[in-house]
N, C-alpha and C positions, 0 to 999 in steps of 0.2 A: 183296760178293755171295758166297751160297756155293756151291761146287762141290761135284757130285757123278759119281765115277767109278763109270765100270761095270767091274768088272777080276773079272770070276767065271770068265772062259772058262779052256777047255783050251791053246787054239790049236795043235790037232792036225796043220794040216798044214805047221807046225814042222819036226813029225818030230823027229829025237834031241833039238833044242833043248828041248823041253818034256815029255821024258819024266818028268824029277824037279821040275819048277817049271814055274808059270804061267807063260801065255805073257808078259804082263809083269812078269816078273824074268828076261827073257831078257837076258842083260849085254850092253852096245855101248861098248867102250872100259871095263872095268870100274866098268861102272852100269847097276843096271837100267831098262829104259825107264821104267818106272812114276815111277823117282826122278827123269828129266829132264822130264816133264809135272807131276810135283811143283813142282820148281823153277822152269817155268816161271809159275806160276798165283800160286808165292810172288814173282817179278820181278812181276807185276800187281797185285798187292795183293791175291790170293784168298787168302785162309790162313785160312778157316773151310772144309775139306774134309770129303766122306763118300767114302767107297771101298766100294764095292757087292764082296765077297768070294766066292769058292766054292770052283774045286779048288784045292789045298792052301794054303787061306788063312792059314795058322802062320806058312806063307814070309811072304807079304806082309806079316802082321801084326807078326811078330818085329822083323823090317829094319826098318817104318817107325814101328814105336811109336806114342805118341802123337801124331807129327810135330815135338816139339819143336826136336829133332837138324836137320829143315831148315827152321826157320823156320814152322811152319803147325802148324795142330791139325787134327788128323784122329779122326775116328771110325767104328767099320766098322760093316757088318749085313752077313748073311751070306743069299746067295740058296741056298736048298736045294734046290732045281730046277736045277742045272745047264743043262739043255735048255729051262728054260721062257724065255728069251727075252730081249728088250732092257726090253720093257715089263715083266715081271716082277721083270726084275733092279731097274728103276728104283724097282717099288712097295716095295720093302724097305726106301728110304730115307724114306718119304711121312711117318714119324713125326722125321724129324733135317730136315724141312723147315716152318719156318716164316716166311720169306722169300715176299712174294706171287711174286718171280721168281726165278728161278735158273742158273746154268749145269751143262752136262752136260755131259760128255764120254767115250768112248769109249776103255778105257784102252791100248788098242792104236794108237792113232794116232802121228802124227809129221808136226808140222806147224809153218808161220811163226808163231811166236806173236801179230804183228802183228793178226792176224785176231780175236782176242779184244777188241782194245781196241776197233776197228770194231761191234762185236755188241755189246757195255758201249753204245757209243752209239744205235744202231741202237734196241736194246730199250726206250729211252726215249719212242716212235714208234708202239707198237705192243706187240700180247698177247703176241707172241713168237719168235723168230729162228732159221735155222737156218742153216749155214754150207755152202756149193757151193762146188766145186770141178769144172774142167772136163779132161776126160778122155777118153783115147783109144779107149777100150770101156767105155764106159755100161752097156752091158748085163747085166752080172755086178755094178752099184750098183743104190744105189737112186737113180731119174731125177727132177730134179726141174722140175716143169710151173708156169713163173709167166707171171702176168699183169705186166706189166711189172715190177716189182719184187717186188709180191705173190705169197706162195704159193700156189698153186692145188691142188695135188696132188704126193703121190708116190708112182712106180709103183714097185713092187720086180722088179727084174730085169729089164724090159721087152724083147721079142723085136727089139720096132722102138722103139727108143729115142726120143723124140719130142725131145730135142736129148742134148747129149754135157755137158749140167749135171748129176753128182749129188752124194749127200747127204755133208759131209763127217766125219759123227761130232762134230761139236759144235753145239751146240743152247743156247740162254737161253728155258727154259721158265715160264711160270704155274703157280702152284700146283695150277687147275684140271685139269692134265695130269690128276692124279690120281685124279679121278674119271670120265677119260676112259677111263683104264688098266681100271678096273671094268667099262668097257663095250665093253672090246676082249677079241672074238672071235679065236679059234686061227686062225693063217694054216697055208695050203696046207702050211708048212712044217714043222706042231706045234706054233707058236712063237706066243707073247706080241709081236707087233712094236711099237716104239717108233714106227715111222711112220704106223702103223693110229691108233694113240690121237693121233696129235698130226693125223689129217688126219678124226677126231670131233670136235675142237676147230674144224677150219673149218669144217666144214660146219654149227657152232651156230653162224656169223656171228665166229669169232674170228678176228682180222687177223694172218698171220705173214709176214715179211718174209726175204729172202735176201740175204748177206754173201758177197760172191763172192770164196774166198781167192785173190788173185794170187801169193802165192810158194809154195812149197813144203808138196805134202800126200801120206801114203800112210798107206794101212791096212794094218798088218803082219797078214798072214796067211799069207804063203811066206817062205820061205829068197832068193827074189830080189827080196819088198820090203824084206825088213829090210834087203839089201845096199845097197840102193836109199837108204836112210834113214840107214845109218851115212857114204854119202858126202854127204848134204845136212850130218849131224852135224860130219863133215870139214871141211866151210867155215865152221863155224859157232864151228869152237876160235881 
């Protein structure tokens, strides 16, 4: 199967961390995250990778080359919208996709990698899979609404969070994403959303299923998730 990262962002509120580099090549224990979601995709047997590119994509690109150095072949495209989004960032790879399924991911996570192998099987069930995580404030994710296992919706940031499920940045998508991405409209945000196109896909009758990670997940986005994430990384040497 092949993976596709999204790794364009700034990840501003870093703060100093990311004033000279993407938010992932932020180092944890001298590595950048980018290279331990690398390494974990080559422990699965994903080593046909895309890395979706933007602010100073030289960093990213120099460090990891072709992929050769850890095991995987990697190839980039470069989102030039900065601001335009998840789903724009994703359309940049629709030509390095020819796989009817795929995986995605989020290149700022930090997560059990056990949760991939479950979605690997899962996906065989169904058009497409995203992966939950349950959490203490909802309301700043995006929430996800199922029908007993099925997807039903997701709301982005919900006021009143309708449960404490949401979305956890990895996804095993259709090809068809891609022509959903065409049909998705600017959220309230300015943004291209990844969740907007994948919930055009249900509402044409397409089946997606949810993989609830039980061990450990966080989206680096501050200075006390990343801390947060180098003591899960801690248990894990």
């Amino acid at each position: 199967m092949k993976a596709v990262i999204l790794a364009a962002g700034a990840g501003t509120r870093l703060k100093d961390l990311t004033n000279d580099h993407p938010k992932v090549m932020v180092k944890v224990f001298g590595k950048p995250l980018l290279q331990y979601l690398i390494e974990v995709l080559a422990k699965k047997d994903v080593r046909d990778i895309v890395i979706v590119v933007g602010y100073k994509k030289d960093m990213i690109m120099d460090f990891f080359g072709d992929g050769k150095k850890f095991g995987v072949k990697i190839d980039y495209v470069n989102q030039e919208n900065h601001k335009g989004g998840t789903a724009d960032a994703l359309r940049c790879a629709k030509d390095k996709i020819d796989e009817e399924k795929f995986l995605v991911i989020y290149g700022d996570n930090v997560f059990d990698p056990d949760v991939i192998d479950e979605m690997i099987i899962e996906c065989k069930k169904c058009d497409g899979v995203v992966c939950g995580k349950e959490v203490d404030n909802p309301a700043i994710y995006g929430v996800l609404k199922l029908d007993e296992n099925r997807l039903v919706k997701i709301i982005e940031k919900p006021k009143n969070p309708p449960s404490n499920l949401v979305l956890g940045g990895i996804f095993i998508l259709p090809k068809k994403i891609f022509s959903a991405i065409d049909e998705t409209k600017l959220s309230s945000r300015g943004e291209y959303e990844l969740t907007d196109s994948i919930q055009i896909l249900i509402k044409k009758g397409m089946r997606f299923t949810c993989v609830k990670m039980k061990g450990f997940w966080k989206d680096i986005g501050t200075v006390k998730e990343l801390d947060q994430a180098k003591e899960f990384m801690i248990s894990r040497l």
